[in-house]
Each structure stands twice: as C-alpha cells, then as structure tokens.
Z-matrix of the N, CA and C atoms (Angstrom, degrees):
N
C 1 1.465
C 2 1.519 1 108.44
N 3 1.000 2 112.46 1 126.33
C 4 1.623 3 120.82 2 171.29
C 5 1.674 4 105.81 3 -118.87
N 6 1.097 5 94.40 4 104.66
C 7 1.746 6 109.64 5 157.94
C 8 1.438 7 123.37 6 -77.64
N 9 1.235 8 116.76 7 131.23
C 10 1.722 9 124.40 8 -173.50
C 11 1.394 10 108.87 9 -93.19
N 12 0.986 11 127.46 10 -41.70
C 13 1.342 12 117.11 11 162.50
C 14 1.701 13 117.72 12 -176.56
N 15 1.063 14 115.28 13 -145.09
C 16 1.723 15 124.43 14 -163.63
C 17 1.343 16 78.13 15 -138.80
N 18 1.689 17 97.45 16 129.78
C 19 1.425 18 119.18 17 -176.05
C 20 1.526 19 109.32 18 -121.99
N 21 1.100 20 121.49 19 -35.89
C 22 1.589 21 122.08 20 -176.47
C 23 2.321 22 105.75 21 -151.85
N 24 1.286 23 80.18 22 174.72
C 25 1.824 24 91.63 23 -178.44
C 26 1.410 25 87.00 24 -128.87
N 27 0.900 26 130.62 25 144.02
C 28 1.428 27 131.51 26 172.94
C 29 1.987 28 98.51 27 -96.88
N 30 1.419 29 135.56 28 169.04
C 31 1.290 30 129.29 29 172.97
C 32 1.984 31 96.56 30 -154.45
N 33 1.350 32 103.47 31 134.16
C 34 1.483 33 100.85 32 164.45
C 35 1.444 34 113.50 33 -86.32
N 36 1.125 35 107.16 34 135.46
C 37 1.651 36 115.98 35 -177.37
C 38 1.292 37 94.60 36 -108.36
N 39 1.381 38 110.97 37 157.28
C 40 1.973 39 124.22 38 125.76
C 41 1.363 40 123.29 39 -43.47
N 42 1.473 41 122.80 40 -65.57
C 43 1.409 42 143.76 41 -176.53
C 44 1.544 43 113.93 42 -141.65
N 45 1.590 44 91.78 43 109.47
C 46 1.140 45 121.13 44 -176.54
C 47 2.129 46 111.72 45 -57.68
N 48 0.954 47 95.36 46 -28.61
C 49 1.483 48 92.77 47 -170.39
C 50 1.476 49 97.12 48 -109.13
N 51 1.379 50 154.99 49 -26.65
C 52 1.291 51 144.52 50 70.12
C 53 1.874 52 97.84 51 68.22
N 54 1.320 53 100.46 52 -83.19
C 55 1.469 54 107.15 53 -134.39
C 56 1.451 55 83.22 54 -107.30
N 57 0.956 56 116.62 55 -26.56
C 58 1.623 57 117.41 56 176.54
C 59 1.372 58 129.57 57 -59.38
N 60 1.641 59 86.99 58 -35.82
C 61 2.361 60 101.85 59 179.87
C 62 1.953 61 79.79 60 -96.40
N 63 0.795 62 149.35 61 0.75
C 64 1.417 63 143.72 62 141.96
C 65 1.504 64 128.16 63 -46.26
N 66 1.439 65 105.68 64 -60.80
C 67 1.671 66 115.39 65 149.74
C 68 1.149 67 114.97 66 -46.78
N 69 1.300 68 128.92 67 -68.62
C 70 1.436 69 152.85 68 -148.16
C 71 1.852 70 94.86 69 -55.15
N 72 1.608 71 98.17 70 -42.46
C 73 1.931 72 108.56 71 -159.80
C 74 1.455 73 84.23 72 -91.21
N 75 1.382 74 123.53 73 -53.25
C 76 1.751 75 95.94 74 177.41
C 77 1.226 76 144.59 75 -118.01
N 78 1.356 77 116.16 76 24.88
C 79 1.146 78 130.91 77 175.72
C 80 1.478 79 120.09 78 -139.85
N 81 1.340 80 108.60 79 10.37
C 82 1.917 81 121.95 80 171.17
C 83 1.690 82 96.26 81 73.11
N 84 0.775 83 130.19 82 -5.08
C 85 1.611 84 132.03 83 -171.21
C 86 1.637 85 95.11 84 -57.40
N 87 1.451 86 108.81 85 142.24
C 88 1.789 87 116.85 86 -176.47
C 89 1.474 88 98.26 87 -125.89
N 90 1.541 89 122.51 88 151.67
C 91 1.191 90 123.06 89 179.82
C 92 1.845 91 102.96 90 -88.45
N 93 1.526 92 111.53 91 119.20
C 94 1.246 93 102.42 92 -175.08
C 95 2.144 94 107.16 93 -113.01
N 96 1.665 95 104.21 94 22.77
C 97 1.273 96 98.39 95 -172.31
C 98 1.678 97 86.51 96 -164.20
N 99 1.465 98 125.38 97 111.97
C 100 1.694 99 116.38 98 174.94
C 101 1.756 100 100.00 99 -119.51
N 102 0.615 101 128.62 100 139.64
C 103 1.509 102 127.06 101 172.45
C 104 2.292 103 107.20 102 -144.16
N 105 1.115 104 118.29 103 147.76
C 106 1.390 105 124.80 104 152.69
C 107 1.104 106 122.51 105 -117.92
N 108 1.368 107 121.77 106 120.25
C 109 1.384 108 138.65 107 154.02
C 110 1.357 109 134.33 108 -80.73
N 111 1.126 110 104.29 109 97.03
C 112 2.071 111 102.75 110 -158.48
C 113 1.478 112 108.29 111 86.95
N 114 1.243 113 91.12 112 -121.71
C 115 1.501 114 112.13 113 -172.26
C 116 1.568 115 114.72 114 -109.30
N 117 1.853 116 94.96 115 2.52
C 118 1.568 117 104.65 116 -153.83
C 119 1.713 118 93.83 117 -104.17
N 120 1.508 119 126.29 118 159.62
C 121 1.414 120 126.34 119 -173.29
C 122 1.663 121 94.02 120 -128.05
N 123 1.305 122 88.38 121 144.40
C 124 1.672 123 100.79 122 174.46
C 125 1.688 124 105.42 123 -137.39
N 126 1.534 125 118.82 124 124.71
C 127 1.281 126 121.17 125 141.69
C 128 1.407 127 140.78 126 -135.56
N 129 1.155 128 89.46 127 144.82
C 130 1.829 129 93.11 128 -175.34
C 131 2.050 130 112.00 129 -74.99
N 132 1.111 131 96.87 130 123.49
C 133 1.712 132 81.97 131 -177.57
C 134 2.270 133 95.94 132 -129.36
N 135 1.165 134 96.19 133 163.99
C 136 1.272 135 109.50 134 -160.57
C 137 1.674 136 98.88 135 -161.10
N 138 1.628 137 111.04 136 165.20
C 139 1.388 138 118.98 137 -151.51
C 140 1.606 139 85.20 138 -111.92
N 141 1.247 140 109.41 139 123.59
C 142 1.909 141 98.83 140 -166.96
C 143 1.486 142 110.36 141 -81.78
N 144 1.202 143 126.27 142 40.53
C 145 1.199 144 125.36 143 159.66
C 146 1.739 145 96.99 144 -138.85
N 147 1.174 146 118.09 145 50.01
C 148 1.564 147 117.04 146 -164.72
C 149 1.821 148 93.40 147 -111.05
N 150 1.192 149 125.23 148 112.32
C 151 1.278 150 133.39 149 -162.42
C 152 0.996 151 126.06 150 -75.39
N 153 1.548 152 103.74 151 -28.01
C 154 1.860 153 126.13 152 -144.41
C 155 1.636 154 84.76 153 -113.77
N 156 1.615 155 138.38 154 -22.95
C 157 1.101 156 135.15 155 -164.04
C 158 1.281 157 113.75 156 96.30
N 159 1.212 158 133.50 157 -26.90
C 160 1.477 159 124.84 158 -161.64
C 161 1.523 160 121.03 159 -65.13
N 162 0.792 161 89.92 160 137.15
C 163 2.036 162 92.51 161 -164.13
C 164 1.834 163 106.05 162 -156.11
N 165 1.414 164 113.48 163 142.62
C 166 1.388 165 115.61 164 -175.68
C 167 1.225 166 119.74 165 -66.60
N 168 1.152 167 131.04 166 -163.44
C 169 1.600 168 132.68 167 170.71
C 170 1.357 169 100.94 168 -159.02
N 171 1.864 170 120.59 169 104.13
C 172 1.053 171 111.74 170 154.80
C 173 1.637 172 128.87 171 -74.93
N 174 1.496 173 110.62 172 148.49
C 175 1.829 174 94.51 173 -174.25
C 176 1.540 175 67.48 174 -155.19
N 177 1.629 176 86.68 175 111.48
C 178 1.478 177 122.28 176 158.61
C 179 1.494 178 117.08 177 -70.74
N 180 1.671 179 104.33 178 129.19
C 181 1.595 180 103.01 179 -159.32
C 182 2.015 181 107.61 180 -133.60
N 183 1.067 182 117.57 181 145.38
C 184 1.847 183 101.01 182 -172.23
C 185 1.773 184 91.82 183 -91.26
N 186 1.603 185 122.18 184 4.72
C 187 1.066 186 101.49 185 -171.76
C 188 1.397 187 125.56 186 -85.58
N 189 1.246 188 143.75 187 169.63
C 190 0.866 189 153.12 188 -134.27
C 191 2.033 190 125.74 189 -90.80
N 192 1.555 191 87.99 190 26.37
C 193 1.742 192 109.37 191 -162.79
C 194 1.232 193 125.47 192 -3.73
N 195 1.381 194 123.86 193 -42.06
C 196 1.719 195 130.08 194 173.97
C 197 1.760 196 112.98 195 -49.45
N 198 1.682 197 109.45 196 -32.77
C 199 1.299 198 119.11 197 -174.23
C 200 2.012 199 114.04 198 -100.93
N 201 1.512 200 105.06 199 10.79
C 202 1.568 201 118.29 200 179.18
C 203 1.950 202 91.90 201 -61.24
N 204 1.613 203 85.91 202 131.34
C 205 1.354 204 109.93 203 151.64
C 206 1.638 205 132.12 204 -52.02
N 207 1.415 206 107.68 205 -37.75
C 208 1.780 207 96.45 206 -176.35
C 209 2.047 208 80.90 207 -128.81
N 210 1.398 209 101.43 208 171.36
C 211 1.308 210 111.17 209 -167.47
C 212 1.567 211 93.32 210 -147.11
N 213 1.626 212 110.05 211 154.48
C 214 1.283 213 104.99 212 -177.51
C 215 1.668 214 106.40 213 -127.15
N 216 1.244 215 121.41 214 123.66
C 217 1.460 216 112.68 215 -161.96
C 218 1.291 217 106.52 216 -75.54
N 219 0.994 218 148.65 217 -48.49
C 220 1.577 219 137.09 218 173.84
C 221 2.088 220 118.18 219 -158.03
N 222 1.103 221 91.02 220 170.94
C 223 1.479 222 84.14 221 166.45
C 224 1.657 223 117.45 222 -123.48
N 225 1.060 224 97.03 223 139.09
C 226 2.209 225 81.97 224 -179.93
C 227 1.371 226 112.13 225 -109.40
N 228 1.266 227 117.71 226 148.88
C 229 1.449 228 143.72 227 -168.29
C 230 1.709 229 109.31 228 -108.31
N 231 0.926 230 127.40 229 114.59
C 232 1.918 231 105.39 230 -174.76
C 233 2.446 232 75.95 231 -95.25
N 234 1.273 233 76.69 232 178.22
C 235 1.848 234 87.95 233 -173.29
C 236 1.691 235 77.10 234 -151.85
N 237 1.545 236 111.73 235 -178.41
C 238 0.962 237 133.57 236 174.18
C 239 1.689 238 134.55 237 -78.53
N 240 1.533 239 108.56 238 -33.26
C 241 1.403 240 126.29 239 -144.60
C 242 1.411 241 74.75 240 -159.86
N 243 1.920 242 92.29 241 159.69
C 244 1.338 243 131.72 242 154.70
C 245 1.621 244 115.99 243 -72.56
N 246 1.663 245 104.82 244 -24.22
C 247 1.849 246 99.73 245 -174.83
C 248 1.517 247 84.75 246 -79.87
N 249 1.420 248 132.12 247 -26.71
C 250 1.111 249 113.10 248 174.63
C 251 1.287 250 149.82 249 -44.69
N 252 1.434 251 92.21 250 -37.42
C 253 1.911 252 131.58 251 -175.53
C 254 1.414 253 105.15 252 -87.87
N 255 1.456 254 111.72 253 -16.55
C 256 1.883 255 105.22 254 -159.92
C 257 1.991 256 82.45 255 -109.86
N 258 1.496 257 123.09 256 -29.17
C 259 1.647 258 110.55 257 162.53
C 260 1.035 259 129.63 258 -62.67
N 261 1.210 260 120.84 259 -44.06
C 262 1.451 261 130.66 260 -164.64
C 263 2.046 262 93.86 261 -88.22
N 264 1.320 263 123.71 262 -14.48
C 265 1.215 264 116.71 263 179.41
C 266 2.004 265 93.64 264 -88.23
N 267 1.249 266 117.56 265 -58.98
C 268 1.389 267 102.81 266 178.76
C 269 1.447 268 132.79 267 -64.87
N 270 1.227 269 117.49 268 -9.07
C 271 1.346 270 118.63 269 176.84
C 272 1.914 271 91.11 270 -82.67
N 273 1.055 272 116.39 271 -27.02
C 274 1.566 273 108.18 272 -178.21
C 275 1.282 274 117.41 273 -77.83
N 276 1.325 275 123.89 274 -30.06
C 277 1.514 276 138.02 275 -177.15
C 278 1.488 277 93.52 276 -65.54
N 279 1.537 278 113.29 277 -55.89
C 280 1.663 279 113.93 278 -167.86
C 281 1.640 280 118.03 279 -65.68
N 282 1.764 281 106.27 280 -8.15
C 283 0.973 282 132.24 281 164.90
C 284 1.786 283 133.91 282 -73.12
N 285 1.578 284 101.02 283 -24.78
C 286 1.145 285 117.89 284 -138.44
C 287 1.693 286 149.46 285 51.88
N 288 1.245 287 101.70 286 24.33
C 289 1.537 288 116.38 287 -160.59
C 290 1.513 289 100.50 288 -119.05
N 291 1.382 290 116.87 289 6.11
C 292 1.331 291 112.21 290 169.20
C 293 2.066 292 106.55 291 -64.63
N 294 1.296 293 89.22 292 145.96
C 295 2.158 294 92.63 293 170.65
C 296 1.154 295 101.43 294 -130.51
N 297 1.276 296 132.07 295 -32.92
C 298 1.553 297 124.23 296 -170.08
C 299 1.882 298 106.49 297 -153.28
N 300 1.124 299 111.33 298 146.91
C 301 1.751 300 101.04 299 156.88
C 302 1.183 301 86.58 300 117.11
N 303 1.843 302 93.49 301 -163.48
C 304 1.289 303 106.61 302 -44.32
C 305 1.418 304 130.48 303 -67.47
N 306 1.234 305 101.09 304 146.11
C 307 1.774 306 104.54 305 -167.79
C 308 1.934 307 104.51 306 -155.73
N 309 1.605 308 93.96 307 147.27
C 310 1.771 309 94.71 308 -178.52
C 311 1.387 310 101.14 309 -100.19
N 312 0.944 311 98.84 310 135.08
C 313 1.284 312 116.00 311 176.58
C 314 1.615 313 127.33 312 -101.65
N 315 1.195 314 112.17 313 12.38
C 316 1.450 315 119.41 314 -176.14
C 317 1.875 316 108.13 315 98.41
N 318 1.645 317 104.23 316 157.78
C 319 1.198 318 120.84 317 -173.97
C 320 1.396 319 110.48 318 -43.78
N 321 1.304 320 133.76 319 -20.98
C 322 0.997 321 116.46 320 -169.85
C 323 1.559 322 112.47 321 -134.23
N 324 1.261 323 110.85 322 15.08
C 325 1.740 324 116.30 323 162.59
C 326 1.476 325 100.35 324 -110.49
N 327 1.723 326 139.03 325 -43.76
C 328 1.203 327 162.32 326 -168.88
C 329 1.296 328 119.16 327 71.02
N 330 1.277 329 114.86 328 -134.32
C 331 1.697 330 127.41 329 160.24
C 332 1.179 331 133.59 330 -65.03
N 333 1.001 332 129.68 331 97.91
C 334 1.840 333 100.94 332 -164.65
C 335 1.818 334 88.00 333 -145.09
N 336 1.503 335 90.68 334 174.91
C 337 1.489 336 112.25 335 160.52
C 338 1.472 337 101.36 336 -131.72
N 339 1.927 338 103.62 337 -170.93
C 340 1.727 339 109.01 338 176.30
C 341 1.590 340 73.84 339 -160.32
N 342 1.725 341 93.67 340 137.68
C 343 1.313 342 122.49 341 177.69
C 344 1.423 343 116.79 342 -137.55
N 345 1.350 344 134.32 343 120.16
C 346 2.019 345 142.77 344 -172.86
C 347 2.033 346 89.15 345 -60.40
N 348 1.600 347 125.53 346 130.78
C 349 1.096 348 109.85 347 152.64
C 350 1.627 349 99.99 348 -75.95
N 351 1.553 350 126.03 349 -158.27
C 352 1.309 351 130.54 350 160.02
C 353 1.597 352 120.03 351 -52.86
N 354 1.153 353 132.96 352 -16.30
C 355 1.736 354 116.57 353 -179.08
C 356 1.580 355 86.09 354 -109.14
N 357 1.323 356 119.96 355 4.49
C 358 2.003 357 90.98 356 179.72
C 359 1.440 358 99.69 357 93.19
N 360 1.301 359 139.18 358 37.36
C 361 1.183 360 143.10 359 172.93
C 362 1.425 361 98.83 360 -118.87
N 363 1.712 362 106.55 361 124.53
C 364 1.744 363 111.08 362 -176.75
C 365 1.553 364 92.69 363 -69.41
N 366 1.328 365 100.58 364 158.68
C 367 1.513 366 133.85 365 131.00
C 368 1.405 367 144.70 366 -110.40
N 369 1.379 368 138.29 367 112.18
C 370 0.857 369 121.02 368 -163.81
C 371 1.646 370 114.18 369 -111.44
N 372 1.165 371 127.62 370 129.08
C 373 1.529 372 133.45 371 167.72
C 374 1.152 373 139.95 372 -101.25
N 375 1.224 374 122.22 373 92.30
C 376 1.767 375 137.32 374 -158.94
C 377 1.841 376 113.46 375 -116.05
N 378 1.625 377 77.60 376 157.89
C 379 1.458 378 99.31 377 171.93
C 380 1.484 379 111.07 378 -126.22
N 381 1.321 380 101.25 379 -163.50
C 382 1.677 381 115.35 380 -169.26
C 383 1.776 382 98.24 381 -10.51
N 384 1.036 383 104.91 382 76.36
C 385 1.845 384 125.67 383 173.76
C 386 1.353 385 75.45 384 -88.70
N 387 1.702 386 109.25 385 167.95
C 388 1.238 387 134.59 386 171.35
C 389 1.630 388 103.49 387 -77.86
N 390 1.085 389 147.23 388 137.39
C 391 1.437 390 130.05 389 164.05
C 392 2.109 391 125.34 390 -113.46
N 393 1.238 392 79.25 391 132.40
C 394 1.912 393 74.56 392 -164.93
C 395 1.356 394 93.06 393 -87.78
C-alpha cells in the first residue's frame, strides 16, 4: 500500500459554522464544502492557497466533547513575522482566547503563540519554527 498523503483532520465542534468564521477570522481558512445533516452542520474549510488539498472538517456533534475519547493537542499555523505572532496574539487576548505567547522558545520551537478556537481546541501560530 502506498499512501499519497494526509488530506484533512477531521475536529468535533459545538457549531459548525461557529468555528468555521473562527478559521476564516484567524487563520484565512475559507469554507470550500458546507453541507447539513439533520439538524447537524458540516464544513470542510481549507487555506485557499493550500496546494496539496489539505483542509479540516468540522462535524458538528450534540455530544458531550469534555468526555471525547481521543483529543487533539493543537494545530500549527507557520505566519511570516513576529508582528505577525504578537497581532494575531493581541487581538486574542482582547478576545480572551489568548493560552500562551507570544514567546520564543528556542531554534527549534521559535516564535509562536497558542490561542482556544470555540470548542477549546489550541491553535498555534509561529515563526522561525525549525522546518523539516
């Protein structure tokens, strides 16, 4: 079996559309797939210059998220700049959604911040990260 690559992360939300203009406000992410099932909302969102395809999948859920079986520790964002990391960290503070930052952490973690989207799922936004 040869696998080509990793195309999406799937994430359980509260509110699917919610968490989506969440991406959209801080990470440029666009919804390129919305569908409802029931009562339930699903969208696919992706970074519109994202080449490879990979893009998230929110799937809005009534279940009970604090008590989910697997957990996902964060997602990372590289940005350009440190004014990058020190905006997107104060517009979150004024938000309350700041968790960490911004702070360097050495050559091989770099610049970064950590920000809660709406269900409590980090984000993280870095610079001069190490890159493999």
């Amino acid at each position: 079996m040869k696998l080509e690559s990793l195309n999406h992360v799937a994430l359980q939300v509260r509110d699917a559309i919610k968490s989506a203009e969440f991406y959209a406000r801080y990470c440029g992410m666009e919804v390129v797939h919305a569908r409802q099932d029931g009562d339930m909302h699903v969208r696919w969102i992706r970074l519109p210059n994202q080449k490879d395809g990979f893009m998230l999948v929110l799937l809005e859920t009534l279940a009970d998220l604090s008590a989910a079986a697997g957990t996902m520790d964060h997602l990372g964002f590289y940005v350009d700049s440190r004014k990058d990391v020190d905006e997107i960290a104060q517009r979150a503070k004024e938000e309350g959604i700041l968790v960490d930052g911004p702070i360097y952490a050495g050559a091989v973690v770099g610049y970064f911040c950590m920000i809660q989207d709406p269900d409590c799922n980090l984000v993280e936004f870095s610079c001069e990260q190490m890159r493999v």
